[in-house]
N, C-alpha and C positions, 0 to 999 in steps of 0.2 A: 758814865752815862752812855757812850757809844758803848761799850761790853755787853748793856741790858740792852740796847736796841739791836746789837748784832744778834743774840739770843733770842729776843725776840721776835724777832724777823723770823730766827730758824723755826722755832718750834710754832709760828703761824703756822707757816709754809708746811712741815709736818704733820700738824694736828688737820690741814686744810685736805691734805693726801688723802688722811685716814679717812676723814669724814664724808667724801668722795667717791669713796672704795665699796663699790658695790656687795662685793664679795659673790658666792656663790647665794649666797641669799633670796636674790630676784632673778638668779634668769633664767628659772624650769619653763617645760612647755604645759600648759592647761588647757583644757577646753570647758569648765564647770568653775563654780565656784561651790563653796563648802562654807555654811552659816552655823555658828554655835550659839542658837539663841541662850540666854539667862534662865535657869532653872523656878527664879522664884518669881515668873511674873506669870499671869493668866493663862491658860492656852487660847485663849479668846482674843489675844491680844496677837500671840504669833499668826494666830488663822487669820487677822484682821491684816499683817504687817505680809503676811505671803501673798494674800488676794491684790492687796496697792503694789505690791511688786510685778505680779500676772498683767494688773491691768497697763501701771504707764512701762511697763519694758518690753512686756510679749513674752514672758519667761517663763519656762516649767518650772516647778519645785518637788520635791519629795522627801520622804524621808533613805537616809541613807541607805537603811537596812532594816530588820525588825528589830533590831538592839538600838536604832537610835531615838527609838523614843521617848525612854527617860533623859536619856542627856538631851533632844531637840536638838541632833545636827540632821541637816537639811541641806541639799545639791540643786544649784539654781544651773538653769543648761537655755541654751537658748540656737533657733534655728538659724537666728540671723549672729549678730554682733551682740555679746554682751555686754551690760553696763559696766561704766565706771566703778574702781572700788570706793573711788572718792560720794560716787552716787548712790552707792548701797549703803552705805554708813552717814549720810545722812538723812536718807530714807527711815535705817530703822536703826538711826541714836537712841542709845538707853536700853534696849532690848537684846541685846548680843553680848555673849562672853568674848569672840572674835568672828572675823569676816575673811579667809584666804584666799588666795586660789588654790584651785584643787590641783595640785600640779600631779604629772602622772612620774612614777618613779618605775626604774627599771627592773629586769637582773641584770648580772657583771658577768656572766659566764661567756667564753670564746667556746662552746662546744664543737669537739669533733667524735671521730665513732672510730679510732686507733684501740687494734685486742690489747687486754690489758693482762700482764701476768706477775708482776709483783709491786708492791705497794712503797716505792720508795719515800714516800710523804712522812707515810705514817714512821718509819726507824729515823728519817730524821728530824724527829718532833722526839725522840725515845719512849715512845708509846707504850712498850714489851715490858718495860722498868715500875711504868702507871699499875699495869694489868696486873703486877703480883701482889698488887694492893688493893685495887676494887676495880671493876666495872661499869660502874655508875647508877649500882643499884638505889629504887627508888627513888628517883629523879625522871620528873617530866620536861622533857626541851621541846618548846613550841617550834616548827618549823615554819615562818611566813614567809609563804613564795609563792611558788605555779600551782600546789597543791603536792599531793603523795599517793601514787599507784600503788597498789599490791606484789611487787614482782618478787619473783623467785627467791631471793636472797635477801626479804625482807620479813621473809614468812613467819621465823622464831623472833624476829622484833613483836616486842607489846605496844597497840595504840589504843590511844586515848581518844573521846571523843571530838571533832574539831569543827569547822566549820568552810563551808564556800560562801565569801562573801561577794564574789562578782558573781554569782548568780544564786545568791541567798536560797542556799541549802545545806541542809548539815554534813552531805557525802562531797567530801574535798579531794575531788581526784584530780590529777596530774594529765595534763592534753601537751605535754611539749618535753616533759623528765627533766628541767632544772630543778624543780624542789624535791623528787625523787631522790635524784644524785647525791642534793645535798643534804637530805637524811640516810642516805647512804653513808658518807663519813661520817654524820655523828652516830649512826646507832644501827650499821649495816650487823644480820643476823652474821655470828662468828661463834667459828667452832662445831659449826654443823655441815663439815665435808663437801662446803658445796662456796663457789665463788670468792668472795672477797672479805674481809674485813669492816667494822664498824671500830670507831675509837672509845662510845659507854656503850658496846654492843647490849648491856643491859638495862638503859635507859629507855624510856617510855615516850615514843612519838607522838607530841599533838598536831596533826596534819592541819593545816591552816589557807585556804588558795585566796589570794588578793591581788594575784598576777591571771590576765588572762593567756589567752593562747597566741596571743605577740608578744608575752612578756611585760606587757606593762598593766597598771594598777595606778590607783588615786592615793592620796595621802588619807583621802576620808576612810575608805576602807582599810589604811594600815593604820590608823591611828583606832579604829575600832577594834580592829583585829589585836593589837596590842593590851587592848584592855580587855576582850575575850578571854584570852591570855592567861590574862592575872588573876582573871577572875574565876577560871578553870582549872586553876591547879599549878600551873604553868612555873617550873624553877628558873629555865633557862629559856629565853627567846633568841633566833639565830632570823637574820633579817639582810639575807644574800640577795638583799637591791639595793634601790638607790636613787639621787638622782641631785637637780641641781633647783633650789626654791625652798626656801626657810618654811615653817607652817607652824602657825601655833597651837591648833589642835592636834597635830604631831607631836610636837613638845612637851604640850601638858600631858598626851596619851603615854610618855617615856615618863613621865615625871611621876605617874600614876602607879603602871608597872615596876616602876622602881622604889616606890613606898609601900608596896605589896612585896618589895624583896625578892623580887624579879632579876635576875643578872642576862642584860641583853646585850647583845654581841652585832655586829653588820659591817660589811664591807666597805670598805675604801672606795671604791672605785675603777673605772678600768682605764682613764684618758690619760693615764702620765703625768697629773698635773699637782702642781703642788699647793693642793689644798685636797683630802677628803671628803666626799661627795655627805649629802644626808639621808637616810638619818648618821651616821656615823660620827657626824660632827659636831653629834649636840654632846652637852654632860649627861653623867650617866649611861652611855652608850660606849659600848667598847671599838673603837676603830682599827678593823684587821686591813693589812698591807699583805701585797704578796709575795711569797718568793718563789723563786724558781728553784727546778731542780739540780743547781748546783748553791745552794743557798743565799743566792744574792737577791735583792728585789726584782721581781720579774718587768720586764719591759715596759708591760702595759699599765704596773700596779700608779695609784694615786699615791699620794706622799705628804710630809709637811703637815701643817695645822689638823687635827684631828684622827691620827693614825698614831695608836698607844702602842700597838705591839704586832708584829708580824708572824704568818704561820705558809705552809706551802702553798701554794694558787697553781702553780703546774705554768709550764709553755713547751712552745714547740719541741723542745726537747728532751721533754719528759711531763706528760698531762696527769691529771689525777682521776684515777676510774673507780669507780663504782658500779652494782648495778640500777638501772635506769630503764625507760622505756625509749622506745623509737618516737620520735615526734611522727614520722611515718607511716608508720603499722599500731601505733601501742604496744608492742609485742618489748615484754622484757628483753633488756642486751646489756652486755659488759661494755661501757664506751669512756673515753676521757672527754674531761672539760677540764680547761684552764679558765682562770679569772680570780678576781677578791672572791669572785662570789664562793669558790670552791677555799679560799683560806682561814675565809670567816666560821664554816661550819667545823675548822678543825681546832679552833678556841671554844669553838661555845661544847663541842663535846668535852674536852679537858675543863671547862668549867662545871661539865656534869658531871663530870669524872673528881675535881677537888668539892661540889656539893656533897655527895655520898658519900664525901670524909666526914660529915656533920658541920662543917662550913657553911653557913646559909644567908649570911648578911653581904648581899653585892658588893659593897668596899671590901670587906673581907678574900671573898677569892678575887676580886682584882688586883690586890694588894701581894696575895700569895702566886698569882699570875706572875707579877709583875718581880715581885722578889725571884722565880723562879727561871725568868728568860737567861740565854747565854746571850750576851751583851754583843752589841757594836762599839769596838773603839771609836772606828772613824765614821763618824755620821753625820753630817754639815749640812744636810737635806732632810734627816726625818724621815729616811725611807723604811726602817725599822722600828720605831716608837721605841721603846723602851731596850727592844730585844727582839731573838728571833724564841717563838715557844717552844717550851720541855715540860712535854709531859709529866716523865719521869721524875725530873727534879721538882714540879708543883705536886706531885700528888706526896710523896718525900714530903714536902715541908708541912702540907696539909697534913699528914698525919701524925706530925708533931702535938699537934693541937694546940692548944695557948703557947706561944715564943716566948721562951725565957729571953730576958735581957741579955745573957751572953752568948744567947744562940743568934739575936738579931745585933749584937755587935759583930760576931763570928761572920755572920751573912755579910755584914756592913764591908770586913776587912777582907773578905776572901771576892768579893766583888768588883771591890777600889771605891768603893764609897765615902772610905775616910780618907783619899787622897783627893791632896786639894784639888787636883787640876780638873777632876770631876765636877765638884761644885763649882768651882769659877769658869768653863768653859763650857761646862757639860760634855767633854768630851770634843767636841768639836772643831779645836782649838788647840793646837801644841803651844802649854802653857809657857815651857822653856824655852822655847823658840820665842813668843811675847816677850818675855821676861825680860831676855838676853837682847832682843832690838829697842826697849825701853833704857835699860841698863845702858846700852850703848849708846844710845841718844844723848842721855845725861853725861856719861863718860868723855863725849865730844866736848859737850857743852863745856867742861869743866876744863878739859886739856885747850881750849880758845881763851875760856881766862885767863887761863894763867900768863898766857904772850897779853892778851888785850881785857884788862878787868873791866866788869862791868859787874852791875847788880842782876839777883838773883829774881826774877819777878813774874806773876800769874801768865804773861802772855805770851814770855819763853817758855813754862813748863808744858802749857798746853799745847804749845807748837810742836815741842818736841813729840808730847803723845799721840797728837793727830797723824805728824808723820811717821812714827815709829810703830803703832800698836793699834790705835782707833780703842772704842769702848767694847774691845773684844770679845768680851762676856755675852754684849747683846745676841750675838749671830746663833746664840741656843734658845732664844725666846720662839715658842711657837704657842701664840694670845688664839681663842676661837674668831674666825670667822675673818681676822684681820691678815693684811698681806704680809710674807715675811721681809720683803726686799727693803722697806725699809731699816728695817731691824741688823740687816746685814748689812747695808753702805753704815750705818753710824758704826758697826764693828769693826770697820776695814780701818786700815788705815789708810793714807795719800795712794803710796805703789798700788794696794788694792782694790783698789775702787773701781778700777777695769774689769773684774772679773768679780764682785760682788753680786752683782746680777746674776748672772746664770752659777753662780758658786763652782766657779771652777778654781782650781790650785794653780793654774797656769796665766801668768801674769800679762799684763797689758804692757806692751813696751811704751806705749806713750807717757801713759802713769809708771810705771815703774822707770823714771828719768827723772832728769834735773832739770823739765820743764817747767811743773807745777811750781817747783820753789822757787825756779826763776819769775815765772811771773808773780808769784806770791811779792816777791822781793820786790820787784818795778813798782806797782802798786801800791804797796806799802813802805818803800823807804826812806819817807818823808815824813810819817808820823812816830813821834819821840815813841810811843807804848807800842801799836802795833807793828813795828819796826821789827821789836823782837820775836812777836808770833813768827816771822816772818823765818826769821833766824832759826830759831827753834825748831820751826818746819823742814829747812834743808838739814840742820845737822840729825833731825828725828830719819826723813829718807833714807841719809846718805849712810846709817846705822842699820836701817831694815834691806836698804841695798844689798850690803858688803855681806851681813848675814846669813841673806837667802844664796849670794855667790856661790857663798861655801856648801848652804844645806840644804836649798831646794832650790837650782839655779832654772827654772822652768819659762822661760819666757816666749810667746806665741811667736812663731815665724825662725823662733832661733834655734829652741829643740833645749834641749837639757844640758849640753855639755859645754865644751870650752868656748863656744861662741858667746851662747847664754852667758857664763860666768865673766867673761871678758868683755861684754856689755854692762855689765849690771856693776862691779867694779867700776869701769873708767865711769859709769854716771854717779857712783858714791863719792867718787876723789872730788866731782864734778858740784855735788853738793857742800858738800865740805867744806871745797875754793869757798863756794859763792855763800855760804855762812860764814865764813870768815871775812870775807871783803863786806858783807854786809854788817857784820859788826865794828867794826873800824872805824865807819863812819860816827862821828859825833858821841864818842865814847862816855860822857859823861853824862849822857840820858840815858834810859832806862823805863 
């Protein structure tokens, strides 16, 4: 009975976290709100439900665009304080698909204006390896950004027709060269003696602007724009902003494009934090991380829950250039920008580039995406999704065409896919090292027997695991929208749990001692059952102690070497003592 009250205590307190946990969900900035009335009820009835809004709130309304008039999405804006969302939905219950804020979403770009003279991004993505196979012929990539100028080096690119939806017209030109830029990497004109590189330099740009000339934009405009999109031809969508506010006419506008077999791609983020901004972190959206130019994740990149696979973003020490125009003059220039926003354009072209292999089902090149990354061993943060991308090797598998069974075992074992310590840790996790502090735990356990028998029983074993290992596996879970820090304290074990939080390998000398078991032991040495958790718990430490001594003696304040190890040591002997004096007492319970 106490066993299920202690458990259920925990997992209250847990499920109580979660439910808590705002997430990135609510906390964008808006100034509007964004109404999806219900397609099958009168229009008599919306003009009836917009006019009681005018009247008790003081509110404009409109329609979004000239496209939202078959779907009825409508922008309520007001001079003073807008209403409550609680007061808009019971205003007009029954008449609404949804009700959001209009939250305004960014770019991600750090741009600077450094000459640019060779394309290190693009070799290490193996671009060169793609190009002897195709180009990207026949493939349209919607670009939703600032819009797309004419410059110089974009001349022999083919466009398609697009739209400006912050100021609803069809010419989507570019007043600041982020969306520029980044249809520069996916489909800069190449091969005609003149500036830079494009990655499906023969892919077909749909110019799209929904970002004004500060960079920002509404969700109602990208959630139209997305469906423009789809509805235009559109193979691939690249979506180099972002921001922070859940929206459900977002969602459904991804959900839409992506039933139209849409493959949409969008940056991470630039705040370093470990969640991916939106849209990037809904399903069906591809979530790009960024790396810098020595291939590690760049500084600034977003990380964790919603970031699938990583490609170059450029930083201060090497930026990614295109040509672009001056926010200044307009006048075409060669200049770098770093950010997700420049990483994200270099997946969605290699997904134009695996499309023109006749790939066309979105899980499909996600999947051949994803088969095709060079992996991260050590990844415990999610700062690389799956991998960093290869061209080369996607466009390769892509032309495979249907995977024979022994070509996707071959992939499986030339990867490590069929090694176990993949699936159970995801990597994350030196399984042998687990293994080996479990092992030992039990190994204790069983050399105190043998001087002092007792019975084998649930609240020892679990002691020992707590202390020894934790639910290791967990710390690879990355769930949408939820925090990961819980997921990594249940994988820690005792020692670890000082450095679960910020996920660092460098341990907490408070926690990693014979603190914890000692008071575990005070505490509990008076009850016949939990007695033994108690037990269990120092001989579990005093096993993960002795282990890290020898294999990763990393303790904060002591440095790595003989100090560290001569700490960590005398607190395993320390545990040990005190699992053994605690078994001692009253041997014949259990």
């Amino acid at each position: 009975m106490k066993r299920l009250l202690i458990f259920g205590l925990f997992f209250l307190g847990l499920t109580f976290a979660l439910w808590n946990f705002s997430g990135a969900a609510n906390q964008g900035t808006y100034q509007s709100y964004v109404l999806d009335f219900r397609e099958d009820i009168p229009q008599s009835v919306v003009e009836d439900k917009l006019k009681a809004l005018q009247e008790k709130y003081s509110v404009t309304t409109k329609l979004n665009s000239e496209f939202s008039e078959r779907d009825r999405v409508y922008i309520i804006k007001s001079e003073e304080e807008l209403p409550t969302l609680n007061s808009l939905r019971k205003l007009l219950k029954g008449t609404t698909e949804a009700i959001d804020r209009n939250y305004q979403y960014h770019t991600f770009a750090i741009p600077n204006d450094p000459n640019y003279n060779q394309q290190w991004n693009f070799r290490s993505i193996n671009v060169e390896q793609a190009w002897d196979e195709t180009q990207g012929d026949g493939v349209t990539v919607a670009v939703i950004d600032t819009g797309v100028s004419p410059v110089p080096d974009l001349k022999q690119t083919e466009f398609v027709k697009g739209y400006d939806f912050v100021n609803d017209r069809v010419q989507a030109d570019d007043d600041v060269g982020h969306g520029t830029h980044v249809a520069g990497t996916i489909a800069q004109s190449t091969n005609n003696n003149y500036g830079v590189a494009g990655i499906a330099y023969k892919a077909k740009i749909m110019p799209i602007k929904v970002l004004d000339g500060n960079g920002g934009g509404t969700v109602a405009d990208i959630a139209e724009s997305l469906r423009f999109a789809a509805n235009n031809g559109a193979d691939v969508i690249n979506l180099s902003l972002g921001g922070l506010g859940d929206s459900h006419i977002l969602s459904e506008a991804i959900k839409y494009a992506h039933s139209k077999d849409v493959v949409i791609v969008a940056a991470a983020g630039n705040s370093n934090q470990n969640s991916a901004a939106y849209p990037a972190r809904y399903p069906h959206v591809i979530g790009v991380s960024a790396l810098d130019a020595a291939g590690v994740k760049a500084n600034y990149s977003n990380f964790g829950a919603g970031v699938d696979i990583s490609a170059p973003g450029g930083s201060e020490a090497g930026k990614v250039v295109q040509n672009t125009i001056s926010a200044d003059t307009g006048e075409g220039v060669f200049t770098g920008y770093q950010g997700t926003s420049m990483a994200a354009p270099h997946v969605a072209g290699v997904a134009a580039l695996v499309r023109s292999t006749g790939i066309t089902e979105p899980a499909e090149v996600l999947n051949v995406l994803k088969q095709s990354v060079r992996k991260v061993q050590e990844d415990p943060m999610n700062h690389y999704g799956v991998g960093q991308l290869d061209a080369g090797q996607a466009v390769k598998l892509a032309m495979r065409g249907q995977i024979s069974v022994r070509d996707f075992f071959r992939w499986l074992r030339d990867n490590g896919y069929l090694n176990p310590r993949f699936w159970i840790d995801g990597g994350t996790v030196m399984l042998p090292f687990k293994l080996a502090t479990v092992i030992g735990g039990y190994l204790l356990a069983w050399l105190l027997r043998t001087y002092f028998p007792f019975t084998w029983s649930w609240s020892l074993a679990s002691g020992i695991v707590a202390g020894s290992s934790g639910l290791f596996f967990l710390k690879g879970f990355y769930i949408f929208d939820l925090p990961q820090a819980p997921f990594r304290v249940l994988g820690s074990s005792i020692p670890e749990l000082g450095n679960a939080i910020p996920g660092s390998p460098v341990l907490n000398p408070f926690f990693a001692s014979v603190l914890i078991p000692l008071g575990l032991v005070l505490l509990l040495l008076q009850n016949p059952r939990w007695r033994w958790f108690a037990v269990g718990t120092s001989l579990g430490v005093a096993s993960f102690l002795a282990i890290s001594a020898v294999v990763s003696p990393a303790v904060w304040g002591l440095g790595s070497g003989w100090l560290a190890r001569s700490y960590l040591l005398l607190n395993a002997l320390s545990c040990w003592g005190l699992g053994r004096l605690a078994s001692r007492q009253d041997q014949v319970l259990s």
